[in-house]
C-alpha positions in Angstrom: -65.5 -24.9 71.3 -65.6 -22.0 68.7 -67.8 -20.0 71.0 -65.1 -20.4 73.9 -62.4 -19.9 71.0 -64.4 -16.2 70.4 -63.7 -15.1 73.4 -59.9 -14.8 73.3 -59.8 -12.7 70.2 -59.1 -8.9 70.1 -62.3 -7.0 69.8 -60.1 -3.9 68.4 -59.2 -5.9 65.3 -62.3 -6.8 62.8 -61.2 -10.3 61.5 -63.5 -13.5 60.5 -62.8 -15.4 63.6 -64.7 -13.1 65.2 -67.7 -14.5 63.6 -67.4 -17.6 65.7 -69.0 -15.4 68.3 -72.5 -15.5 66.3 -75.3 -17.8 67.4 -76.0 -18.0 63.5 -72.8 -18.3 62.4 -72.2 -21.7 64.3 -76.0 -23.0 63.6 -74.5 -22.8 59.8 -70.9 -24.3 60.3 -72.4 -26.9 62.3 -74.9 -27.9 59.8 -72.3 -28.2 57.2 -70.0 -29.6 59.6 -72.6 -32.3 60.4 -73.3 -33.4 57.0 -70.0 -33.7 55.8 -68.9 -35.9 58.9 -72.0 -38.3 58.0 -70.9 -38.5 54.5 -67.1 -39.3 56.0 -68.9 -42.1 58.3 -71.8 -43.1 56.1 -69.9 -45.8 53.9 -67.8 -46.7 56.2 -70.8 -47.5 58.8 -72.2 -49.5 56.2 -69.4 -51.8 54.5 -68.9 -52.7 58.9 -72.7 -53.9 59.3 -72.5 -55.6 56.1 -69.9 -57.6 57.2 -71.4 -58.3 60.5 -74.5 -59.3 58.2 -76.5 -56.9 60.2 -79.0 -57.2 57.3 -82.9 -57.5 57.9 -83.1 -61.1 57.5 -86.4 -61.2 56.1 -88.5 -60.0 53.1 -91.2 -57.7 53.8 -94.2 -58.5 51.5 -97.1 -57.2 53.9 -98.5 -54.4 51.3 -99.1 -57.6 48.4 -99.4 -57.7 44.9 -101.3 -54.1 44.8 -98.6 -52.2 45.6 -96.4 -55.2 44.9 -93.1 -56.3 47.2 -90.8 -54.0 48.7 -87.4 -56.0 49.5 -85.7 -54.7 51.8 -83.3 -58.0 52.8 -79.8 -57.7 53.8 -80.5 -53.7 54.1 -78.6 -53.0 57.6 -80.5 -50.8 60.2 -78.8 -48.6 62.9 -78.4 -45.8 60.4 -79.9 -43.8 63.5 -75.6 -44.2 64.1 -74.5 -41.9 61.1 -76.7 -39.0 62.6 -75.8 -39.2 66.1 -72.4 -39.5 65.2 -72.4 -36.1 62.8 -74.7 -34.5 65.7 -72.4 -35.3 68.6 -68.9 -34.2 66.6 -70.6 -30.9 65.5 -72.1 -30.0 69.0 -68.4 -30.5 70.6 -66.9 -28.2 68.2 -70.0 -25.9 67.6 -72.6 -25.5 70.2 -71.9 -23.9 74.2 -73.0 -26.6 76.5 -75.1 -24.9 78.5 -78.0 -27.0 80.4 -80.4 -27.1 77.4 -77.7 -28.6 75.4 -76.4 -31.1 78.1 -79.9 -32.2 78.4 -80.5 -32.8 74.9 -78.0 -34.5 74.3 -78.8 -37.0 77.5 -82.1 -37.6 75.8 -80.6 -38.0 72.6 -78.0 -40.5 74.1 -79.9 -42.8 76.5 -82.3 -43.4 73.7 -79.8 -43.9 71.0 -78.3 -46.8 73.3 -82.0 -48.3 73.9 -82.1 -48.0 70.2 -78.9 -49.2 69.1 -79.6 -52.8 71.4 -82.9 -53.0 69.9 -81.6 -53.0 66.5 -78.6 -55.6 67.3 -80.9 -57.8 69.1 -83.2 -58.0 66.1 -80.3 -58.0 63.8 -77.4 -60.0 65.4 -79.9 -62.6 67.4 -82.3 -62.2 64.7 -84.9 -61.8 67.3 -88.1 -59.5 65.5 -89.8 -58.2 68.9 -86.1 -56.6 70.1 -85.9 -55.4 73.5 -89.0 -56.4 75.9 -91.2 -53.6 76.5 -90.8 -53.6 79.8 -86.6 -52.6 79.4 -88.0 -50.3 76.6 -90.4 -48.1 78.9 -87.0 -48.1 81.0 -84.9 -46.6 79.2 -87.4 -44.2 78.2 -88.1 -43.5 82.1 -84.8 -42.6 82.5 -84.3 -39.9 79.8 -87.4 -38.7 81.3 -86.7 -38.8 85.3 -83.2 -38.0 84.0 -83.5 -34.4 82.1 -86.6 -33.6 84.5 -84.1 -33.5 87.5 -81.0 -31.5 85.3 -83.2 -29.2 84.5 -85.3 -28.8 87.9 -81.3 -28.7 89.7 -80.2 -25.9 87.2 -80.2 -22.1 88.1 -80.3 -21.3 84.9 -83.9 -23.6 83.6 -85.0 -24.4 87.2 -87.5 -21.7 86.6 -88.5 -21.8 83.5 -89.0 -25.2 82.6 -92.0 -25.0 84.8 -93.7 -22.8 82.9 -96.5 -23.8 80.4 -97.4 -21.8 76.9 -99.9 -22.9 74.1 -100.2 -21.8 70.9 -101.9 -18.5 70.0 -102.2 -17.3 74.1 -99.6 -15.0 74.9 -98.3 -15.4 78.2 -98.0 -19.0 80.2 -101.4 -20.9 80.8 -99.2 -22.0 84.1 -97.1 -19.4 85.2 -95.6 -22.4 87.9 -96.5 -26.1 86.7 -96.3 -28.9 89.8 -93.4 -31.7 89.5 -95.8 -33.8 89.0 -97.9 -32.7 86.4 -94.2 -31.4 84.2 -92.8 -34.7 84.7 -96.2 -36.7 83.0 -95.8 -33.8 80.2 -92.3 -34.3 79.5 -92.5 -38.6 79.5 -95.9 -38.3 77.0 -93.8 -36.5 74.7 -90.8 -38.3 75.0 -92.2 -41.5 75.0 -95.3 -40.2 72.4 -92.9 -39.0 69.7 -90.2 -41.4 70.2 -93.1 -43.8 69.0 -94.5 -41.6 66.0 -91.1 -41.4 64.1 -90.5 -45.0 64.8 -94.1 -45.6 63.3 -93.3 -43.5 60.2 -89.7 -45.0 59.6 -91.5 -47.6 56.9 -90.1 -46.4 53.5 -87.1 -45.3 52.2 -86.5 -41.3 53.0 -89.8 -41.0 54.5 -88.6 -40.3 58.6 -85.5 -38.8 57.8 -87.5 -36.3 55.4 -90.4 -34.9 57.9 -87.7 -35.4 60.9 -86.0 -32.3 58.5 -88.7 -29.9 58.2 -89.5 -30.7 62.0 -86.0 -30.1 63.4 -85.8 -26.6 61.2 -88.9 -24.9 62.5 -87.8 -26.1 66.2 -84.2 -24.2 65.0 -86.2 -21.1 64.5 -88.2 -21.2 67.8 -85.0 -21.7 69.8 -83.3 -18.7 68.2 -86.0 -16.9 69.1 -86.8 -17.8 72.5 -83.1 -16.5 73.4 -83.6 -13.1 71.8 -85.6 -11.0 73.9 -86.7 -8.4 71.6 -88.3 -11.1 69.5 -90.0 -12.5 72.2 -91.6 -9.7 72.9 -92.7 -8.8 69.8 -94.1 -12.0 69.3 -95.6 -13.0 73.0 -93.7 -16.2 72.5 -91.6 -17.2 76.3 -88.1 -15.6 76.1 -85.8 -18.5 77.5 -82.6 -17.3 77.9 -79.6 -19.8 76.4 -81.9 -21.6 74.4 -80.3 -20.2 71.4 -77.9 -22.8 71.9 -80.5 -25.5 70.8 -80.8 -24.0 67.3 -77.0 -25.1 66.8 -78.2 -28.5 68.0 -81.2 -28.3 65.4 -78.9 -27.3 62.6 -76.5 -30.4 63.2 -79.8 -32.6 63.4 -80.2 -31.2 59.9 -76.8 -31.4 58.2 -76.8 -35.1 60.0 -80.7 -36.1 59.0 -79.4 -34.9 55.4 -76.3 -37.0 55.3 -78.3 -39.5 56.2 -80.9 -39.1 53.3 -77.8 -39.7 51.3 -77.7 -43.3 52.0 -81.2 -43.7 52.7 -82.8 -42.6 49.6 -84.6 -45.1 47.3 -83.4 -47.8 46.9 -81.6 -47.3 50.7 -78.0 -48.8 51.6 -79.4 -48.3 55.3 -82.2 -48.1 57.3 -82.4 -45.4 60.2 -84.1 -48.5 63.0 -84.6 -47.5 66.5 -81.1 -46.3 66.7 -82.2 -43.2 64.8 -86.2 -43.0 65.0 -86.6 -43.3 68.8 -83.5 -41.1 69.6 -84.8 -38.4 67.3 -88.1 -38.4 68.3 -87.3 -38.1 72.3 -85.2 -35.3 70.7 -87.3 -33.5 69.2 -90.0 -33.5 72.5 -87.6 -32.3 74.9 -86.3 -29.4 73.1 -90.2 -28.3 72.5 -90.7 -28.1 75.7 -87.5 -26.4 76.8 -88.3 -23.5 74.2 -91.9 -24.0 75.6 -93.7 -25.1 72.4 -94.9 -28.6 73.6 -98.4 -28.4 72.2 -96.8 -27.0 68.5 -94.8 -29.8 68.4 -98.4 -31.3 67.6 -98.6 -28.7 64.8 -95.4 -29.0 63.3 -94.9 -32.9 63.8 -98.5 -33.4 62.1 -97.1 -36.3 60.2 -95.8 -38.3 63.2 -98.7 -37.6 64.8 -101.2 -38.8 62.4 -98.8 -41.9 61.6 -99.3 -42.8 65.4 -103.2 -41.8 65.6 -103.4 -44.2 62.4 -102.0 -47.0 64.6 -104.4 -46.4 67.6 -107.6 -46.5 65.7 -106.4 -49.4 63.9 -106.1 -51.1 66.6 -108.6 -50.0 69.1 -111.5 -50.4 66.1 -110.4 -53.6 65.1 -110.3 -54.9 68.7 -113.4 -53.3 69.7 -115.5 -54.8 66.7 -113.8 -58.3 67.2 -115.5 -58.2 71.0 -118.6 -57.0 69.5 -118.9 -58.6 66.4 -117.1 -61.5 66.7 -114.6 -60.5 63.7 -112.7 -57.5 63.6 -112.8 -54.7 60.9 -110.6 -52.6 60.0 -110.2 -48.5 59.2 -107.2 -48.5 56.9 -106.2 -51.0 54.7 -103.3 -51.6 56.4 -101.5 -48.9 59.3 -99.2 -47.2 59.9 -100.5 -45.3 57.2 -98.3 -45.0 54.8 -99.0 -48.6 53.7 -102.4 -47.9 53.6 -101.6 -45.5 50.6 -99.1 -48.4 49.6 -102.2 -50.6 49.2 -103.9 -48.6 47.3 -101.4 -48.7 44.8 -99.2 -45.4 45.1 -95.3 -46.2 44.6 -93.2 -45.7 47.4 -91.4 -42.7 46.1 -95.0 -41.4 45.5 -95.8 -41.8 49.2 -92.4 -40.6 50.8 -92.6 -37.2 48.5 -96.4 -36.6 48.9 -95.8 -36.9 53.4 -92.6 -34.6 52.9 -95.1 -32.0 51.3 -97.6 -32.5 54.2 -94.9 -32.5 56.5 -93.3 -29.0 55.1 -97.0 -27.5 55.3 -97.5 -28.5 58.8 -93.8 -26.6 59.6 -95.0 -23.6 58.1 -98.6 -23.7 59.8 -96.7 -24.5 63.0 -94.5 -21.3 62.5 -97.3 -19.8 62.1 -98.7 -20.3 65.4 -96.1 -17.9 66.6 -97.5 -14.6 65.0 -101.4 -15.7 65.7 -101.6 -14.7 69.7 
């Protein structure tokens, strides 16, 4: 909306509206504009599901009496609801909705919904497992299937989505991927980090914090992806409109931060699958549409140790059950932040010392863009 707004004024006479016109300019307004629309909704969000008693009926004593109990009873979820609300209002009056945006949004939408009916399923029918896997891998499918064909239809990304960069090569590795081969690419990270931040959303702050440091290096690539003369001073793809994604990121920001409001320790609200699988399908299609799939690795380092913690657990202690006859385990307990819970570290301790790893895994991914 401000954008379109620019474009009416009178270029002969200097005044600040004219800012509007500024790819920066509206990152910034719709990063404040974000956060203060999740402060607006935050309490009221939360009074509503307290009164629905959309409280986690259950106490959660899984780390013991090492790191003692955590409580988090009668906390509501759905949290996810005070970003995408702050994200949605400031990309309506911030961003230009251009195909990148439209897409990202879609993802961010379908898998808000798939989410949101986890969450009141668990919640409201005070079912623990949520929605079936099966309707799960569905909904996922579809953002998938679904931004694959926008963007394949589109003038504008039709031929660059089908191109394929890694880190520290300039130029793409695949100058024209097959369908085929982009469409398995996009639903692994879709589907891949949708899972990681709903691994890591355990403790109080700790999702909402790396999601941060994440979204703000993913700001910078898309800023520079549009600008040409960057681009070629750095050997990084130059995709043209994808500057538009960088107001997204900043709204993803000011919302993620309004969120931390409520959600630091002791939280009034969790994020739940509303928030952690929207944001994580997020965050993998916009890496690919400012082609830096494999940095996402780089950056999201956190996530995707969080989720590698998982697999082993599993897969070792399966594997040594058939062999053994009893299975053993790597970690004392996975994800992996309650393995550090086990060892005794306090939760604050925990959710500081990944926001640290996470904010030195953004800086080694922006690094990645200079080393070619």
């Amino acid at each position: 909306m401000l954008s379109f707004l620019s474009q009416f004024l009178d270029p002969k006479h200097e005044t600040p509206l004219r800012l509007l016109g500024y790819l920066t300019v509206r990152t910034m307004l719709a990063t404040v504009l974000a956060f203060a629309v999740g402060l607006l909704i935050g309490p009221r969000l939360i009074r509503h599901f307290r009164a629905l008693k959309f409280g986690q009926n259950y106490t959660d004593d899984r780390v013991g009496d090492v790191a003692g109990r955590f409580d988090k009873k009668n906390t509501p979820p759905m949290g996810g609801l005070i970003i995408f609300a702050a994200v949605l209002v400031s990309a309506l009056v911030c961003a230009e909705f251009n195909v990148w945006v439209r897409v990202a949004l879609f993802v961010y939408a379908a898998l808000t919904v798939a989410g949101w009916r986890d969450d009141y399923l668990k919640v409201a029918h005070q079912n623990r497992d949520g929605i079936p896997s099966w309707e799960k891998i569905l909904w996922q499918s579809t953002a998938a299937f679904g931004a694959l064909g926008w963007l394949m239809l589109d003038p504008l990304s039709a031929g660059k989505i089908r191109e394929l960069w890694v880190p520290f090569i300039r130029g793409a590795v695949i100058p024209l991927m097959p369908w085929w081969l982009l469409l398995g690419m996009i639903y692994l990270w879709i589907v891949g980090f949708s899972n990681a931040i709903n691994l890591t959303d355990g403790l109080d702050g700790l999702a909402g914090g790396c999601t941060i440091t994440v979204v703000l290096v993913f700001g910078i690539m898309a800023y520079l992806a549009d600008n040409v003369v960057a681009t070629n001073y750095l050997g990084i793809s130059h995709v043209p409109g994808t500057g538009e994604l960088a107001v997204i990121c900043g709204a993803l920001i000011g919302g993620c931060l309004a969120f931390l409001w409520f959600n630091s320790h002791p939280a009034e609200v969790f994020m739940g699958d509303t928030g952690s699988l929207a944001l994580g399908g997020l965050i993998g299609v916009m890496a690919f549409m400012v082609h830096q799939p494999f940095t996402l690795i780089i950056v999201g380092g956190v996530f995707v140790v969080e989720a590698l913690s998982v697999i082993v657990q599993v897969g070792w202690f399966k594997w040594t059950k058939r062999r053994y006859g009893a299975g053993r385990r790597v970690f004392l307990m996975a994800p992996l932040h309650h393995h550090f819970q086990k060892r005794g570290w306090p939760e604050t301790k925990v959710v500081f010392r990944f926001w640290i790893l996470s904010l030195m895994c953004a800086l080694a991914g922006l690094g990645t863009l200079k080393v070619r």
